[in-house]
VOKOLTI-26569 format. One record per residue (C-alpha): z, y, x. Coordinates in steps of 0.2 Angstrom, whole numbers, plus 5000, padded with zeros to 4 digits. Layout:
BEGIN
{rec {Z; Y; X}}
...
//
This chain:
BEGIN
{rec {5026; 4955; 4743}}
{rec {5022; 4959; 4759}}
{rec {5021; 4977; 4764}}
{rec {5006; 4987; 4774}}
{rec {5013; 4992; 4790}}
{rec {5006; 5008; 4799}}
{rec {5002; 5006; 4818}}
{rec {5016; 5014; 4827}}
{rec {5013; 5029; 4837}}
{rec {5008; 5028; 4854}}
{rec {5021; 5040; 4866}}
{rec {5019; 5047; 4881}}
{rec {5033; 5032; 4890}}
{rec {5022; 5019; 4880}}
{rec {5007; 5024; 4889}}
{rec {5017; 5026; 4908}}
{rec {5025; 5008; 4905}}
{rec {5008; 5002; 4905}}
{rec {5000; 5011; 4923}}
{rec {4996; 4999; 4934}}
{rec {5003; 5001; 4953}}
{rec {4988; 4998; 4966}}
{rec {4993; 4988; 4978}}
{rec {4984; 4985; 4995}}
{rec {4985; 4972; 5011}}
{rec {4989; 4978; 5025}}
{rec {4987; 4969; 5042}}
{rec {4994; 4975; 5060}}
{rec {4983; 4975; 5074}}
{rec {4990; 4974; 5091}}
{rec {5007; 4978; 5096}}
{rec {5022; 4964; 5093}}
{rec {5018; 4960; 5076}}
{rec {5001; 4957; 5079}}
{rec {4994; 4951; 5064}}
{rec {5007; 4954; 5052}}
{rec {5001; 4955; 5034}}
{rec {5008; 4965; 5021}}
{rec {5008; 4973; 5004}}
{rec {5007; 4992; 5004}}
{rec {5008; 5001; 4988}}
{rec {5003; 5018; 4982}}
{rec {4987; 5026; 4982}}
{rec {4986; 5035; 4996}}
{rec {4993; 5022; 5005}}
{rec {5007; 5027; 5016}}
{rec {5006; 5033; 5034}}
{rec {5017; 5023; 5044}}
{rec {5025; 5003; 5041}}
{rec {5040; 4998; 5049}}
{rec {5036; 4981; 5051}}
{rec {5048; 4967; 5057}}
{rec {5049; 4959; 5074}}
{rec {5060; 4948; 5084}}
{rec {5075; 4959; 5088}}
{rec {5071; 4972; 5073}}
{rec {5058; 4983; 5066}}
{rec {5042; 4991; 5074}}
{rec {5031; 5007; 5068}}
{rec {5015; 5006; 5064}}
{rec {5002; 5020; 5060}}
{rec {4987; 5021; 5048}}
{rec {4971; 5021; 5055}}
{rec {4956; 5031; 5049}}
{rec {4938; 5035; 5052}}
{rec {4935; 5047; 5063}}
{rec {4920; 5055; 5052}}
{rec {4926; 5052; 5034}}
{rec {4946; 5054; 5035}}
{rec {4944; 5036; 5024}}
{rec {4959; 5023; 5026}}
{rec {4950; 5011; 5039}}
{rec {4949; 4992; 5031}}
{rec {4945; 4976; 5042}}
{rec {4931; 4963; 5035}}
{rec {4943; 4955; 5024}}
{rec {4947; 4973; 5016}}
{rec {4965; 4975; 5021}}
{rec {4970; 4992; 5028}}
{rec {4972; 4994; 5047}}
{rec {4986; 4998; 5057}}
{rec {4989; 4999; 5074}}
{rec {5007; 5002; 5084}}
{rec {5011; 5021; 5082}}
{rec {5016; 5029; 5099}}
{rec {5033; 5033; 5103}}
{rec {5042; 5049; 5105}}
{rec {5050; 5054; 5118}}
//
């Protein structure tokens, strides 16, 4: 005869395995990788990309709304960044 199992207890591990990470688009604007898509994961998104090039990588900064603080989006909803300045 078949016995009446118990649900197993849920543990803490269990319920991590199951978080989902976010994960956004990015898209370059400007710069050499100009129009250089993506995906960034992490919520907050990061601050800078290192995004590939023709003879290596280049770094690209977040941009954000001057009022809000907000994470800026483009009308397709992927995050903005522009070439981050370099330091001398």
């Amino acid at each position: 005869m078949s016995e009446a199992r118990r649900p197993r207890e849920e543990s803490p591990n269990d319920r991590a395995s199951r978080r989902m990470v976010r994960v956004d688009w990015a898209r370059a604007y400007g710069g050499d990788a100009h129009h250089v898509e993506c995906a960034v994961p992490g919520e907050p998104p990061p601050q800078y990309l290192d995004l590939p090039v023709g003879t290596g990588t280049r770094r690209y900064r977040l941009v954000r709304h001057p009022r809000t603080g907000r994470p800026a989006r483009d009308p397709s909803g992927a995050l903005v960044f522009v070439p981050a300045r370099e330091e001398s």
